[in-house]
N, C-alpha and C positions, 0 to 999 in steps of 0.2 A: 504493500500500500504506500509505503513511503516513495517511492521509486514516480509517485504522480506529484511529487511535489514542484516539479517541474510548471504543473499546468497552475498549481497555486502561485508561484513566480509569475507567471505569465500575466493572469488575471491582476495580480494585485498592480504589476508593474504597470500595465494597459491602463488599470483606473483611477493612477498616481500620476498618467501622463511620465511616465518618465521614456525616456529616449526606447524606442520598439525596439532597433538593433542590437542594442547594448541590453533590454531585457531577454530577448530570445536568447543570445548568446550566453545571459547568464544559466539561464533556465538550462539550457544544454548542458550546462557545465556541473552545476547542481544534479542534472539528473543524474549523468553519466558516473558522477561521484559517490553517490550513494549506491549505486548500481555496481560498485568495485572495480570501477575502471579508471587507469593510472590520467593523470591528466595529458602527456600525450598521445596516448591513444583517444582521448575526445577531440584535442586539435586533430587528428588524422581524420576521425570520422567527420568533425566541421568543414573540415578544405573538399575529403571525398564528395559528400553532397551537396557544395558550394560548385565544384568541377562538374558535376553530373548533370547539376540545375543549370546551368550558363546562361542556357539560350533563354531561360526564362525569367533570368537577371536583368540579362540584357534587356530583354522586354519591359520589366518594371522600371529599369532606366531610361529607356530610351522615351517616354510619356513626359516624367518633368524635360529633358531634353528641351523636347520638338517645342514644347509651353512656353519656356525659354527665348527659344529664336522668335518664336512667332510675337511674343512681345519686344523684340529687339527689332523686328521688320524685317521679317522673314516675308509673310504675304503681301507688303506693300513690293517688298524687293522683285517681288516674281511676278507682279503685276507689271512693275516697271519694264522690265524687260521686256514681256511677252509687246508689250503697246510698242516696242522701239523694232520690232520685227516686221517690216513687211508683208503682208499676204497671211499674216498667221492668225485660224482660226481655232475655235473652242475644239472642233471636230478633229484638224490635225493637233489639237496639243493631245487629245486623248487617245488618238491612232498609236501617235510617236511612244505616248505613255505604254500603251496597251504592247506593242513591239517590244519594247524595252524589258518589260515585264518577260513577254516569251522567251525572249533571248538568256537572257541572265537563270530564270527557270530552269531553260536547258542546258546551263552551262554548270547547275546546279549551285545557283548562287543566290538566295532569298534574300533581294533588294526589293522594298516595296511594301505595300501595304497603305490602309486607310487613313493610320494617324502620323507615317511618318513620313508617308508623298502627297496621297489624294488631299486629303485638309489644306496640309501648309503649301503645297506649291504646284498640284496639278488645279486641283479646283479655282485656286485666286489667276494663275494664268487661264484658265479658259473663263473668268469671268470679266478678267481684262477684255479679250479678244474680245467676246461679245457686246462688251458697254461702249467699248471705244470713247471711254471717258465722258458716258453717261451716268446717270443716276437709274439702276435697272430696278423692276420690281418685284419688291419680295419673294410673287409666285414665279420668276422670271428665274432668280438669282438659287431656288430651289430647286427647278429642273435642270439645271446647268450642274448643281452639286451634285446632284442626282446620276445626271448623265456621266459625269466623270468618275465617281464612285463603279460604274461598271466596266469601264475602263482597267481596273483594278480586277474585277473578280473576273472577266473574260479572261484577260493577260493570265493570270495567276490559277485558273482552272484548266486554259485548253493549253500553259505551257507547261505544267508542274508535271506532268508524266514524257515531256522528252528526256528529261532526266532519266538516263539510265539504273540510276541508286534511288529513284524515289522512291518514297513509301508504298505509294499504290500500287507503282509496279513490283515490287517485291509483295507485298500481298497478294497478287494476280499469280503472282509465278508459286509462290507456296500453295495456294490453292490448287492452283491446275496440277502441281506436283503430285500434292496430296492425290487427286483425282487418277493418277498415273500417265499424266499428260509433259514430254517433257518439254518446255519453253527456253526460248535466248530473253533477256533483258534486252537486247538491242535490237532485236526483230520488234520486240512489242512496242521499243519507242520510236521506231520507224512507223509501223503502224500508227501512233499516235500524231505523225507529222503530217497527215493530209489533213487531219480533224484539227490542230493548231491551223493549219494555213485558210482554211476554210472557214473559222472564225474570224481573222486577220479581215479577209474579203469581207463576210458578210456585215461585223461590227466599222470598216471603210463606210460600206454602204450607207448604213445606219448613221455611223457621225455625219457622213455629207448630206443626209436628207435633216440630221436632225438643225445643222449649220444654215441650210436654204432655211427652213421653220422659224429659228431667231432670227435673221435677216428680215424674214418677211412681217414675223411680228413686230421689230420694233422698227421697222418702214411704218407700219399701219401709226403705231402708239406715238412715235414720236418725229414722225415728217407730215403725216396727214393733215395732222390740223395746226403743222405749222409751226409746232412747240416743241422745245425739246430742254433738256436739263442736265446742266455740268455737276462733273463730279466735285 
């Protein structure tokens, strides 16, 4: 019973507000000790599951991060840009996105995501493109987030199996094994490259019709009758 004393650490430290890192670390440390384990054997098992966890460090890291920039002017910066570019629309900023994603996927390299691309710098660049230093509106500036947000889950759905070490395709191949089927990893994610490319084209399509759709809407909203509104 004493060996939970860990979680009484825990609670008491949680509701004294005292530093969360420095409580867990001690709770561990307490447990491990009453538990008859030498203190560096609980530093080895702290670094083991500190090593194991990484990727999901890095994730709770990388959130204050990106908060960070984006109040430093992160998103005015990428608006800036995007306005000083020529010819560039919401639709190609999310094609480019969307490729990007494929590419790096296959190359088995997880760049990307919702709160570390689409927030801070895919979305404020395709909302550049489309205001062109308007003032857009609200239902306006939601479908645009919208639209680019899939940007992200096309890219990251139809390129995460060229990866030859993906997850899914090792799932597929232990199953089929299982089944007494025997599969290559690399035939499968050949297989998987006409279904990436085929997405690439059809999500093209898509951004360019959805590109003519804001054109024409905000012709209507703000040339029609003449008025229009700086950022």
């Amino acid at each position: 019973m004493i060996k939970l004393v860990g979680i009484v650490i825990v609670v008491l430290g949680l509701a004294f507000r005292f530093n969360p890192l420095l409580v867990i670390i001690a709770a561990g440390f307490v447990t491990g000790l009453v538990s008859g384990m030498a203190p560096l054997e609980i530093l080895d098992a702290i670094g083991s599951a500190f090593v194991t966890n990484r990727y999901m460090s890095l994730l709770i890291l990388l959130l204050p991060v990106i908060g960070i920039l984006e109040r430093h002017g992160l998103r005015e910066q990428a608006e800036r840009f995007i306005l000083n570019l020529k010819g560039a629309t919401a639709g190609r900023v999310m094609l480019l996105y969307m490729l990007f994603r494929q590419v790096t996927g296959a190359l088995g390299m997880q760049l990307g995501g919702h709160p570390s691309f689409i927030r801070p710098i895919v979305s404020p660049m395709a909302e550049a493109a489309v205001a062109k230093g308007r003032t857009l509106p609200p239902e306006v500036l939601d479908e645009i987030r919208a639209m680019a947000a899939t940007s992200e889950n096309y890219g990251n759905f139809y390129g995460q199996l060229l990866f030859i070490a993906a997850g899914g395709l090792l799932l597929i191949k232990g199953v089929m094994e299982q089944a007494g089927y025997q599969v290559d990893l690399i035939t499968m994610a050949l297989y998987a490259l006409p279904t990436g490319i085929a997405a690439l084209i059809i999500a093209g399509i898509r951004y360019s019709l959805f590109d003519r759709r804001m054109e024409r809407l905000l012709q209507e909203k703000f040339f029609d009758d003449g008025k229009g509104s700086a950022m």
